[in-house]
N, C-alpha and C positions, 0 to 999 in steps of 0.2 A: 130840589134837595130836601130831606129831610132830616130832622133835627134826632140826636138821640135820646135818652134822660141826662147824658153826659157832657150833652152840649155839644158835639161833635158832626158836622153833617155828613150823610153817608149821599150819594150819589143814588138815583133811581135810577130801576134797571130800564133798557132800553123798551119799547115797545116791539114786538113781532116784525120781521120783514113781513111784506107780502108777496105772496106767491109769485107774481109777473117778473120780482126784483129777483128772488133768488134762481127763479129760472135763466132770468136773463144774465146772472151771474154765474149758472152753470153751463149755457151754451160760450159764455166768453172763454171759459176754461176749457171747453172743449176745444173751440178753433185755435187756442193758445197752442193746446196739445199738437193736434192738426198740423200746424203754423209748426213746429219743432219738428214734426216727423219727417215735412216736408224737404224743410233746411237739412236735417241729418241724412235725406233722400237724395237730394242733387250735390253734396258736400264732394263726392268724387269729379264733377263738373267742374266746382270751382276749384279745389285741387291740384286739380291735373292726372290724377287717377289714387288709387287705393293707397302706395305709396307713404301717404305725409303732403303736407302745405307746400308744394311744389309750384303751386298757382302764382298770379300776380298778385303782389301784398294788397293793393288797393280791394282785389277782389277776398281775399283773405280775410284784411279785421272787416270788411261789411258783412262777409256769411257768420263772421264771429261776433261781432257786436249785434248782430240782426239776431243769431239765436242767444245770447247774452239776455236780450232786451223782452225778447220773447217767452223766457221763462223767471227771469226775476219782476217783470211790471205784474204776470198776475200775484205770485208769491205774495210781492207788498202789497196788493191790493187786497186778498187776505185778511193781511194784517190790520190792513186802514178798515177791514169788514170787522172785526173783531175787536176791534177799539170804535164802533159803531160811527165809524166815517164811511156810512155807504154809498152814499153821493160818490164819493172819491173812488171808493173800491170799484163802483162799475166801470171810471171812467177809467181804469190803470188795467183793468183785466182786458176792457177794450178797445185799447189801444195798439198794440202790434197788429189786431186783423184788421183791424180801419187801417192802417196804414200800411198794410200790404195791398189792399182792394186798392187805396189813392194812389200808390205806387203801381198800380197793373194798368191805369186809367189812363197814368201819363205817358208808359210807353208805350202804349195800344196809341 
C-alpha cells in the first residue's frame, strides 16, 4: 500500500499475469465455449425433440443447470480475474470441463 501526501493509502497495482496463466485462462474459456455448444447440440436428446422440454424433468434441470453452470462459473471467474483473484479465476473457468471429463470417466 502506499501512502499519499493526504494520508490516504491507495492500493498497488497488480503485477502482470504470465503468459502460461492467461493462456490457460483462455483455453478454459474455450472448452467453457465448447462445453455450451455441445449442451445446446444434444438439447433435442434430452428433450424429446425440437418441440420444447418434453423430456424427463430429472433429465431436464441437469442439461439446464449443466449449461446454467457452464457459462456463469467462467463469467465469475472473470470477474474474480479482474479483482486480481487469479488463483480463483482459473479454478472457476475450469471447472465445468474437469467435471465433464470426471463425469465421462465414470460412466465409461
Amino acid at each position: 500500500m502506499a501512502e499519499s501526501s493526504s494520508g490516504v493509502t491507495t492500493p498497488q497495482p497488480a503485477p502482470a499475469a504470465p503468459l502460461a496463466l492467461k493462456l490457460a485462462i483462455g483455453l478454459g474459456l474455450l472448452a467453457n465455449a465448447g462445453l455450451a455448444i455441445l449442451l445446446i447440440a444434444i438439447s433435442g436428446f434430452v428433450f424429446g425433440g425440437p418441440e420444447g422440454a418434453n423430456g424427463e424433468a430429472s433429465a431436464v434441470a441437469g442439461w439446464g443447470s449443466t449449461l446454467a453452470i457452464s457459462i456463469l462459473a467462467p463469467a465469475l471467474g472473470l470477474i474474480m480475474w479482474r479483482r486480481g483473484r487469479r488463483d480463483l479465476a482459473l479454478a472457476m473457468v475450469w471447472l465445468p470441463p474437469l467435471a465433464l471429463v470426471v463425469g465421462a470417466l465414470v460412466v465409461l
